[in-house]
Residue frames as a rotation matrix with the C-alpha (Angstrom) as fourth column:
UNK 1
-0.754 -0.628 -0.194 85.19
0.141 -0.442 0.886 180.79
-0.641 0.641 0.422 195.47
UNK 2
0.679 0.611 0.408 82.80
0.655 -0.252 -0.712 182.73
-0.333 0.750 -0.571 192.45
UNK 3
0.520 -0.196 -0.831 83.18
-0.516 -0.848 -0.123 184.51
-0.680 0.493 -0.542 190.09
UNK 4
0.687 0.070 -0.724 84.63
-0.710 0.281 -0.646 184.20
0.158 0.957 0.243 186.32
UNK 5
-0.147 -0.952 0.267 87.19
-0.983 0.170 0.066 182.01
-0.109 -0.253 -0.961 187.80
UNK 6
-0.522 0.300 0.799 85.27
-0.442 0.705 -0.554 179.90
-0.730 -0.642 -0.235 189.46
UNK 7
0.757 0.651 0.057 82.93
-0.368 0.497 -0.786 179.41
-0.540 0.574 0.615 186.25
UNK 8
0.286 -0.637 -0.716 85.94
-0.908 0.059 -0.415 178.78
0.306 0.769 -0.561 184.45
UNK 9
-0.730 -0.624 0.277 87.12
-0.683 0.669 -0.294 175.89
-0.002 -0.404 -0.915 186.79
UNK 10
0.349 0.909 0.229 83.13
-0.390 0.363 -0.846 174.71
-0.852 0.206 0.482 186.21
UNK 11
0.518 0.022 -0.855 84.61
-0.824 0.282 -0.492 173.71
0.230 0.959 0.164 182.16
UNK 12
0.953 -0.025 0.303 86.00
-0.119 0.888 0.445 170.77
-0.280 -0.460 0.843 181.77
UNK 13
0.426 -0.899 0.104 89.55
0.727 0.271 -0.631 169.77
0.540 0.344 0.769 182.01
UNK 14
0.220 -0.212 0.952 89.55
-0.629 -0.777 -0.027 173.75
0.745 -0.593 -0.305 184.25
UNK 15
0.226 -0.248 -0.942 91.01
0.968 0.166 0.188 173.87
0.110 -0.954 0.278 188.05
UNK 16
-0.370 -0.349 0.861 90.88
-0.214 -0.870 -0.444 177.03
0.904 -0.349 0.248 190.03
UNK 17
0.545 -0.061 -0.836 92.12
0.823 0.228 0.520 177.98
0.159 -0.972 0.174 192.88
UNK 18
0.145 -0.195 -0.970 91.68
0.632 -0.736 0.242 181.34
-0.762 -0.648 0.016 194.25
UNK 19
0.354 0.393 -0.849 92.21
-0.503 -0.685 -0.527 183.97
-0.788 0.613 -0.045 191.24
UNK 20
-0.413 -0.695 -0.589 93.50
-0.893 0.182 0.411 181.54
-0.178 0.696 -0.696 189.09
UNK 21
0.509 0.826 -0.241 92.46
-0.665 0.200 -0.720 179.23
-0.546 0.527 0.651 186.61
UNK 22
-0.492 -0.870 0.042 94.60
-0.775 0.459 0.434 175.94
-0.397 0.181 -0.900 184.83
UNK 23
0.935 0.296 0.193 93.71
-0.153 0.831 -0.534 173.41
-0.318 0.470 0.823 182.11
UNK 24
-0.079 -0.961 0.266 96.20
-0.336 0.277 0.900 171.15
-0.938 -0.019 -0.345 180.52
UNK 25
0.704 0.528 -0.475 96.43
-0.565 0.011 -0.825 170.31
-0.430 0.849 0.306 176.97
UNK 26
-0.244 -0.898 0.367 98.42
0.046 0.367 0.929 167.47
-0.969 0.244 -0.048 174.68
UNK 27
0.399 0.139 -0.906 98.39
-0.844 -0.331 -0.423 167.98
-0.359 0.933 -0.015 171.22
UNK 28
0.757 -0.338 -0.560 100.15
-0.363 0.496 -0.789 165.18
0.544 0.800 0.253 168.64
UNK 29
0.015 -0.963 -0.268 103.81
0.621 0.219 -0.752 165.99
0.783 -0.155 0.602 170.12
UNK 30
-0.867 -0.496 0.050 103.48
0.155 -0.362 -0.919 168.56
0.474 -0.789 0.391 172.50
UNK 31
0.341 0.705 -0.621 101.51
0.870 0.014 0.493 169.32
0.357 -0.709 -0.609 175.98
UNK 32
-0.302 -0.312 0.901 100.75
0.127 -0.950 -0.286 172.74
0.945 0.029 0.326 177.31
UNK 33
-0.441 0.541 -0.716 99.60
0.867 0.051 -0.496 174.56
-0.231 -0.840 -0.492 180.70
UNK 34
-0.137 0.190 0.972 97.31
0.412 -0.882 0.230 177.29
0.901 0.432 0.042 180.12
UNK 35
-0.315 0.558 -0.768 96.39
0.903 -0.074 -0.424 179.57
-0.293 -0.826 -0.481 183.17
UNK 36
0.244 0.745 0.620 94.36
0.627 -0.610 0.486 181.91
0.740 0.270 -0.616 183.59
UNK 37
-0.649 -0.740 -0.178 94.81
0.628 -0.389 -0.674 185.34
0.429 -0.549 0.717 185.95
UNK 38
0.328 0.935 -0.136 91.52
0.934 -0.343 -0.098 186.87
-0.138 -0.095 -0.986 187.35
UNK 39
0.567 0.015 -0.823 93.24
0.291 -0.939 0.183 190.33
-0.771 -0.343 -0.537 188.51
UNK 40
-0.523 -0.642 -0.560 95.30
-0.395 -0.400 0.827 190.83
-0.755 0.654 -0.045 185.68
UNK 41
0.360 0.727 0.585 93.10
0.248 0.529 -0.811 188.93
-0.899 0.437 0.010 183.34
UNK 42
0.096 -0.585 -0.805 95.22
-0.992 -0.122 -0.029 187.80
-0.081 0.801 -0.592 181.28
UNK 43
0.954 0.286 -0.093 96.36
-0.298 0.859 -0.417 184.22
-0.039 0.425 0.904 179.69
UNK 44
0.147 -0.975 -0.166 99.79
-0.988 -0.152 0.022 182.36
-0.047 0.161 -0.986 179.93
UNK 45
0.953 0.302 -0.008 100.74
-0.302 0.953 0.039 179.34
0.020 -0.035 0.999 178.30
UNK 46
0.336 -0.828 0.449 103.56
-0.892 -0.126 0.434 177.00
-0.302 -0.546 -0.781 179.10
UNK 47
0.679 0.095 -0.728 104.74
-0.427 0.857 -0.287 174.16
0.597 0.506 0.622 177.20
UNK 48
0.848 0.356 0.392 105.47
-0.510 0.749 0.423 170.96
-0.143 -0.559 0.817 179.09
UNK 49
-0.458 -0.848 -0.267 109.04
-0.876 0.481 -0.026 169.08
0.151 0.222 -0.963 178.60
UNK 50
0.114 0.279 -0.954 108.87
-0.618 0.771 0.151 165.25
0.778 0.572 0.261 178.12
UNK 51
-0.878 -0.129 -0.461 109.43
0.335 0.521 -0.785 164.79
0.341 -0.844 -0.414 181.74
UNK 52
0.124 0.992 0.009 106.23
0.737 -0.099 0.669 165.80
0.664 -0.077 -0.744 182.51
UNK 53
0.081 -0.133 -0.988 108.04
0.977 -0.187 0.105 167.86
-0.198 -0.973 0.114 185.27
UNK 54
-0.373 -0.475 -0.797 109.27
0.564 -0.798 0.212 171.12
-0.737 -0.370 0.566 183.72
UNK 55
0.055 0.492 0.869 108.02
0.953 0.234 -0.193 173.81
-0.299 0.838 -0.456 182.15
UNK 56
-0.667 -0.745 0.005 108.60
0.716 -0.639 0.282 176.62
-0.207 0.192 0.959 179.92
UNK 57
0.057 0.986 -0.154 106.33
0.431 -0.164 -0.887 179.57
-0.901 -0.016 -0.434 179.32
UNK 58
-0.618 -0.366 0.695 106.07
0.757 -0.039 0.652 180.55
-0.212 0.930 0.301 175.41
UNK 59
-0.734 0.425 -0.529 104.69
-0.593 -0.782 0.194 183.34
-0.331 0.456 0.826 173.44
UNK 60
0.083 0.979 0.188 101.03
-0.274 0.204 -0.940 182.87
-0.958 0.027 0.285 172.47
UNK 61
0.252 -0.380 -0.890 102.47
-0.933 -0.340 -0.119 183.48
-0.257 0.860 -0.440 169.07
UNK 62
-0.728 -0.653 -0.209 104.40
-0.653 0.753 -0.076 179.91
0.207 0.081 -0.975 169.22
UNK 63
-0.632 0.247 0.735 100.96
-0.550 0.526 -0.649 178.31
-0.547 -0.814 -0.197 170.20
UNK 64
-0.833 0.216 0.510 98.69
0.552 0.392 0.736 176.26
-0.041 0.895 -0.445 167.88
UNK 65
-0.655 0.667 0.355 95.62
-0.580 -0.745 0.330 178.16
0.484 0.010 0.875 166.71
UNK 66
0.234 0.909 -0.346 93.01
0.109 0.329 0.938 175.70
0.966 -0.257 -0.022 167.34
UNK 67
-0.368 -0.114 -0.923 94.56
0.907 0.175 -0.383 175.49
0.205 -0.978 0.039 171.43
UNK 68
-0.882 -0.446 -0.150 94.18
0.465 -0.777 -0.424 179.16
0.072 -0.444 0.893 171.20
UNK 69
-0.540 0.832 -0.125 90.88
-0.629 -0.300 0.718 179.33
0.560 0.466 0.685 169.88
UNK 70
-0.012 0.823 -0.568 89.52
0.632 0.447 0.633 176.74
0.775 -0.352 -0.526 171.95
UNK 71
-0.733 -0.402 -0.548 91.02
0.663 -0.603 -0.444 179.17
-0.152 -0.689 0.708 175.04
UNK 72
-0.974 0.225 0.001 89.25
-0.222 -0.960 -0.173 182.00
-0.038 -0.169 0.985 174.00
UNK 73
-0.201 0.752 -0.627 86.15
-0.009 0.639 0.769 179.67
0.979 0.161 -0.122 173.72
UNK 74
0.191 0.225 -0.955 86.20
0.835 0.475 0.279 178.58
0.516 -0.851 -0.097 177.33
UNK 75
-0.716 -0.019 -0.698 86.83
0.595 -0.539 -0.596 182.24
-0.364 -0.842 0.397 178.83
UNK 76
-0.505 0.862 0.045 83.59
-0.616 -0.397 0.680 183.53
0.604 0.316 0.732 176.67
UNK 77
-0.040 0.560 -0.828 81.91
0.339 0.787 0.516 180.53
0.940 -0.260 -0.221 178.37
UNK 78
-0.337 0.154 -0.929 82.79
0.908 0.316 -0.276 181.54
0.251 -0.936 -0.246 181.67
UNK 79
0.833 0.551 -0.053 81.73
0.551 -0.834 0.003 185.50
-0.043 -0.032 -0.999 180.90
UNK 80
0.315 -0.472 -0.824 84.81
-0.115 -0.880 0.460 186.51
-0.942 -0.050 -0.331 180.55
UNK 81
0.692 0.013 -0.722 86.45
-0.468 -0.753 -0.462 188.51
-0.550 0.658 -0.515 177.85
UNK 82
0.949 -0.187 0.256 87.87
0.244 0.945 -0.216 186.49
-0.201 0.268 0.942 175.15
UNK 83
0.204 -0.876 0.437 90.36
-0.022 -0.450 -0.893 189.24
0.979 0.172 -0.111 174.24
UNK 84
0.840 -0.444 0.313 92.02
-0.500 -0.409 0.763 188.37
-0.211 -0.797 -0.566 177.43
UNK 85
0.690 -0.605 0.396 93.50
0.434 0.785 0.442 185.36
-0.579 -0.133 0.805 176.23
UNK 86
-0.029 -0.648 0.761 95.93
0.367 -0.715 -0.595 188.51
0.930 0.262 0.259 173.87
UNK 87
0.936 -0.327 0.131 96.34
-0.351 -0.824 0.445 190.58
-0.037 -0.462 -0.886 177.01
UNK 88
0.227 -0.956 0.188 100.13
0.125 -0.163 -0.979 190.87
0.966 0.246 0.082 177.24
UNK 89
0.480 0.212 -0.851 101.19
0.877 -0.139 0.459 191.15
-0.021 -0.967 -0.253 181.18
């Protein structure tokens, strides 16, 4: 695997596998999944339930800034455009 994925799974806390890209994140009270989407290149985050098991995916809108900002941090890092983490699918 290469490419921006692959540098992306290179950051820490990343996993990819195949066009896709996944970090987890807990905050205070709540815990997200972000992923990433090579061919669409695009961003989608999901917030965690307290079973650790299910999850919902939310509007970016509903997300904290700093999580969002660190996001668009780590897909400049890997070369890719930060305005993906706004693409819309």
């Amino acid at each position: 695997m290469d490419g921006p994925t692959a540098d992306l799974g290179a950051l820490d806390g990343w996993h990819a596998e195949g066009y896709a890209a996944r970090v987890h994140y807990r905050g205070a009270d709540d815990r997200y999944s972000i992923e990433f989407y090579g061919p669409s290149e695009c961003v989608l985050y999901w917030k965690v339930k307290g079973d650790g098991e299910t999850a919902v995916p939310v509007g970016r809108e509903t997300v904290p800034d700093p999580l969002r900002e660190r996001i668009r941090n780590d897909l400049e890092t890997a070369g890719i455009d930060p305005g993906a983490e706004r693409q819309s699918l």
